[in-house]
VOPAGU-2260 file (C-alpha; in pm, 1 decimal, decimal comma):
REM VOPAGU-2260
SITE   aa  ch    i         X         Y         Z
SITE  UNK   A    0   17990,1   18602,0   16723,4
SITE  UNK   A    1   17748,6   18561,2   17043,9
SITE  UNK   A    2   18023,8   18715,1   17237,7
SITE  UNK   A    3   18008,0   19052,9   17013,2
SITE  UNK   A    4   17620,4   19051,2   17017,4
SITE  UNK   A    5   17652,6   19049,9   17485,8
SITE  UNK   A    6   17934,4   19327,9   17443,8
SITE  UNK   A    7   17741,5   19556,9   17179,6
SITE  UNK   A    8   17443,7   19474,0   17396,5
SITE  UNK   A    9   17618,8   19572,4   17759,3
SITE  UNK   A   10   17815,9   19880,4   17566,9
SITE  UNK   A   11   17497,1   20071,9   17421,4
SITE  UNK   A   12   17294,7   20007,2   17716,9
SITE  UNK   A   13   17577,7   20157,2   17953,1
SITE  UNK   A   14   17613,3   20485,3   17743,3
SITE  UNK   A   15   17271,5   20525,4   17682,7
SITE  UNK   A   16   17158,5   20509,5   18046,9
SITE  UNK   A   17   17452,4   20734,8   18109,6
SITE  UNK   A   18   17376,5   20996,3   17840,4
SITE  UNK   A   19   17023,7   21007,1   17989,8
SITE  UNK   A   20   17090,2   21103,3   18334,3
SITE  UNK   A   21   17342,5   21331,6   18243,4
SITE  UNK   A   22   17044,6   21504,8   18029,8
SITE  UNK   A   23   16781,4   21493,7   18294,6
SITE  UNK   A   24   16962,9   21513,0   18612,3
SITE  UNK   A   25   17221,6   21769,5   18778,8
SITE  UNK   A   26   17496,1   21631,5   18944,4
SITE  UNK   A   27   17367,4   21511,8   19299,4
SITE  UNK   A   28   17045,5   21505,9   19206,2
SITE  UNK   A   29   16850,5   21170,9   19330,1
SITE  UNK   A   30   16527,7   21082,4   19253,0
SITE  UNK   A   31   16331,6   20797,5   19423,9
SITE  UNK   A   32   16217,0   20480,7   19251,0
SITE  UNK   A   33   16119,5   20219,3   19546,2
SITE  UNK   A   34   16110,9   20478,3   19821,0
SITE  UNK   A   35   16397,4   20358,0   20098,5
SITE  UNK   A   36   16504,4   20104,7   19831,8
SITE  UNK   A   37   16625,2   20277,1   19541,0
SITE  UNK   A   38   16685,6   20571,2   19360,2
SITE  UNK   A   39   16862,2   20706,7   19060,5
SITE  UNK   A   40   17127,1   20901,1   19160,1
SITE  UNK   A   41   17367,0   21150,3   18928,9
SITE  UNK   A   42   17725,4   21079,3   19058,2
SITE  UNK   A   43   18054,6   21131,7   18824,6
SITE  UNK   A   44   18303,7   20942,6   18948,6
SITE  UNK   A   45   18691,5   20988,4   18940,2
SITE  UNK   A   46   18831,3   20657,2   19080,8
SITE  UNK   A   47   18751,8   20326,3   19028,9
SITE  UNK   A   48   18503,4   20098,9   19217,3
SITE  UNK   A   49   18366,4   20235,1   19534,4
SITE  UNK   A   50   18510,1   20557,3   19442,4
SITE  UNK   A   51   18817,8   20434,1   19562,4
SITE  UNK   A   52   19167,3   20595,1   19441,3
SITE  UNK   A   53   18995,3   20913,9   19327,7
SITE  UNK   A   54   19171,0   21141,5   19034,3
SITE  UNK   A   55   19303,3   20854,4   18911,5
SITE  UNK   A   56   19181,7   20882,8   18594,7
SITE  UNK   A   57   19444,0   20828,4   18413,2
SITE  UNK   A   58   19604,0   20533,2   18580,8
SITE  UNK   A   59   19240,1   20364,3   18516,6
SITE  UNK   A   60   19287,9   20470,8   18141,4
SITE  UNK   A   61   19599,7   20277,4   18132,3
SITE  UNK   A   62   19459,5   19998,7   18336,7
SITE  UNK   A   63   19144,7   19941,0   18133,2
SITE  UNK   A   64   19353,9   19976,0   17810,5
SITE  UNK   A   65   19527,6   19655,9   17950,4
SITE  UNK   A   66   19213,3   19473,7   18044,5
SITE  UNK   A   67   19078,7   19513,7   17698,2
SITE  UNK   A   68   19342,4   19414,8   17500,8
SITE  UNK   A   69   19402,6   19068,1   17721,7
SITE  UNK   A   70   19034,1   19001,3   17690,7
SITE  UNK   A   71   19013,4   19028,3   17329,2
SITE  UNK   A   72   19318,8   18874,2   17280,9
SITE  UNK   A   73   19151,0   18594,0   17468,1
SITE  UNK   A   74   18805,6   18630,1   17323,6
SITE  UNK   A   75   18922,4   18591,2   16993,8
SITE  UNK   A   76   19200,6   18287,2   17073,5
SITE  UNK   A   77   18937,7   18083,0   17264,8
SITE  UNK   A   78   18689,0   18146,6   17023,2
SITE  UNK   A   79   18378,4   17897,7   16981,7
SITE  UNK   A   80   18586,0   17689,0   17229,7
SITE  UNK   A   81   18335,3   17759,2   17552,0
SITE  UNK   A   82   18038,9   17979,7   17560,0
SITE  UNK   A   83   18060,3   18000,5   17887,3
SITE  UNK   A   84   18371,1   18198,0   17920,6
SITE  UNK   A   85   18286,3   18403,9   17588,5
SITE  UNK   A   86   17940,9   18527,7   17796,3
SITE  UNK   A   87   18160,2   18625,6   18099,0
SITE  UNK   A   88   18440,2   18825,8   17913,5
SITE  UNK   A   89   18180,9   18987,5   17695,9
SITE  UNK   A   90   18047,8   19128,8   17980,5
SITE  UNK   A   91   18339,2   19226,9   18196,8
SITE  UNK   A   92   18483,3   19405,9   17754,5
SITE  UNK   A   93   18180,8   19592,6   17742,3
SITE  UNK   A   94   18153,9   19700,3   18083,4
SITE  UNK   A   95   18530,7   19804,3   18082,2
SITE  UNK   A   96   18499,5   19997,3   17725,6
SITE  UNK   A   97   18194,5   20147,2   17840,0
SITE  UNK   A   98   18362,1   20339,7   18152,9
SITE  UNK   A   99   18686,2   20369,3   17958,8
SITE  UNK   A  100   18505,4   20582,4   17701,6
SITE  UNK   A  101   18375,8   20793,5   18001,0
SITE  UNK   A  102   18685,7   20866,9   18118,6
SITE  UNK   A  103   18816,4   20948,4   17821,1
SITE  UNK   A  104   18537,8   21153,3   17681,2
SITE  UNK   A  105   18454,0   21297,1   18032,1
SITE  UNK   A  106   18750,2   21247,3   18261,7
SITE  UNK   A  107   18501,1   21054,8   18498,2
SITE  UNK   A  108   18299,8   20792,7   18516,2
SITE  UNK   A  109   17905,7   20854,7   18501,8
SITE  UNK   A  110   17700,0   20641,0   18844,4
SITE  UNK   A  111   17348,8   20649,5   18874,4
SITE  UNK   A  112   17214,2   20302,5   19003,2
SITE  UNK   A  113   17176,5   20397,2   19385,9
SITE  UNK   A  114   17040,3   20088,0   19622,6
SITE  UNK   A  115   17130,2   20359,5   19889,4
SITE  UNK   A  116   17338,4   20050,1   20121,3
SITE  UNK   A  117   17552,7   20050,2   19853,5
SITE  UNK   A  118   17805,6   20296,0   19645,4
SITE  UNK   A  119   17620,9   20449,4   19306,8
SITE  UNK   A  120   17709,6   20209,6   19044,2
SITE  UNK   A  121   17613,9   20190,8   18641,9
SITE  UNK   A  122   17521,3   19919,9   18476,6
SITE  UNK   A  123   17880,6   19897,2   18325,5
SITE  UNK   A  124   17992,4   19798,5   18696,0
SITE  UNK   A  125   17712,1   19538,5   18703,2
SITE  UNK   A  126   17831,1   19386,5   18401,6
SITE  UNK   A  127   18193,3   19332,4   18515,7
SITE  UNK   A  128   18092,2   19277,7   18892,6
SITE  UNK   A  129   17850,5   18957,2   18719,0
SITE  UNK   A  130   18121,1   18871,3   18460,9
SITE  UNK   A  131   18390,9   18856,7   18777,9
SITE  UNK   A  132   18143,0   18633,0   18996,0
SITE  UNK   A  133   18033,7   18415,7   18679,9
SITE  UNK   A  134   18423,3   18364,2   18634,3
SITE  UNK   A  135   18525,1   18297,2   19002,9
SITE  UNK   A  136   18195,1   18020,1   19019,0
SITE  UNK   A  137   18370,8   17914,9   18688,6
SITE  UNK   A  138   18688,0   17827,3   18854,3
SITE  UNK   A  139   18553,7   17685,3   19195,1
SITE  UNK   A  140   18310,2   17492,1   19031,5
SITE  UNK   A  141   18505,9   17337,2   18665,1
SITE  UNK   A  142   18476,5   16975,9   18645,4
SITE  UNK   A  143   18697,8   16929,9   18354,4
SITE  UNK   A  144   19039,6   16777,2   18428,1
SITE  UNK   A  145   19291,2   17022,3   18507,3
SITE  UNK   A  146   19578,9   17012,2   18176,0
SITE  UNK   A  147   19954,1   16969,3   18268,4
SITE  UNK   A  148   20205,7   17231,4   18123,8
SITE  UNK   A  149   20477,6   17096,5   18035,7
């Protein structure tokens, strides 16, 4: 149930983020926060991270329809079994449904997080870029015997 509570948590806070800019700012617009540092910045983008691959929307549709599936597949199979992986899927699932309901509501996804060294991001790309790192520390790092298939 934790792991429901991280995605709701990652999912609202995405959209509503998004739905503000998109209220308050034209597209382009950036405003400064922490002159030189950062700034909020109203980007729609068509391609995935970095802007990479762009009008690909609907390969990304198909992509993150994929992703989704396998992670609640998994999420719900490995269930109460380690919290640690249920904290890092949660957040890569709500990241993933957040930007897939962009593309498929918009046909883009919304950025607006703008360190200005960096592409414009959202905080649904900070939730899978943290869930991604959490899960490669996971598997460089796992002291528990490795398990033989056989």
């Amino acid at each position: 149930m934790f792991y429901l509570i991280l995605f709701l948590l990652v999912l609202v806070a995405d959209q509503y983020t998004k739905l503000a800019i998109t209220q308050d700012f034209f597209l382009g617009q950036s405003v400064p926060v922490l002159k030189g540092i950062f700034n909020l910045t109203y980007v729609q983008n068509t391609g995935g991270a970095f802007g990479i691959m762009r009008n690909s929307t609907n390969l990304f549709i198909v992509i993150s329809i994929v992703v989704i599936l396998f992670i609640i597949y998994f999420l719900i199979k490995e269930e109460k079994k380690d919290i640690y992986v249920q904290i890092i899927f949660s957040l890569v699932l709500g990241g993933a449904i957040s930007n897939l309901i962009d593309r498929l509501r918009l046909g883009f996804v919304v950025d607006f997080i703008d360190f200005q060294v960096w592409p414009v991001f959202n905080i649904a790309d900070a939730a899978i870029t943290v869930g991604m790192v959490l899960l490669l520390i996971r598997i460089l790092f796992n002291k528990e015997p490795k398990k033989e298939i056989i």
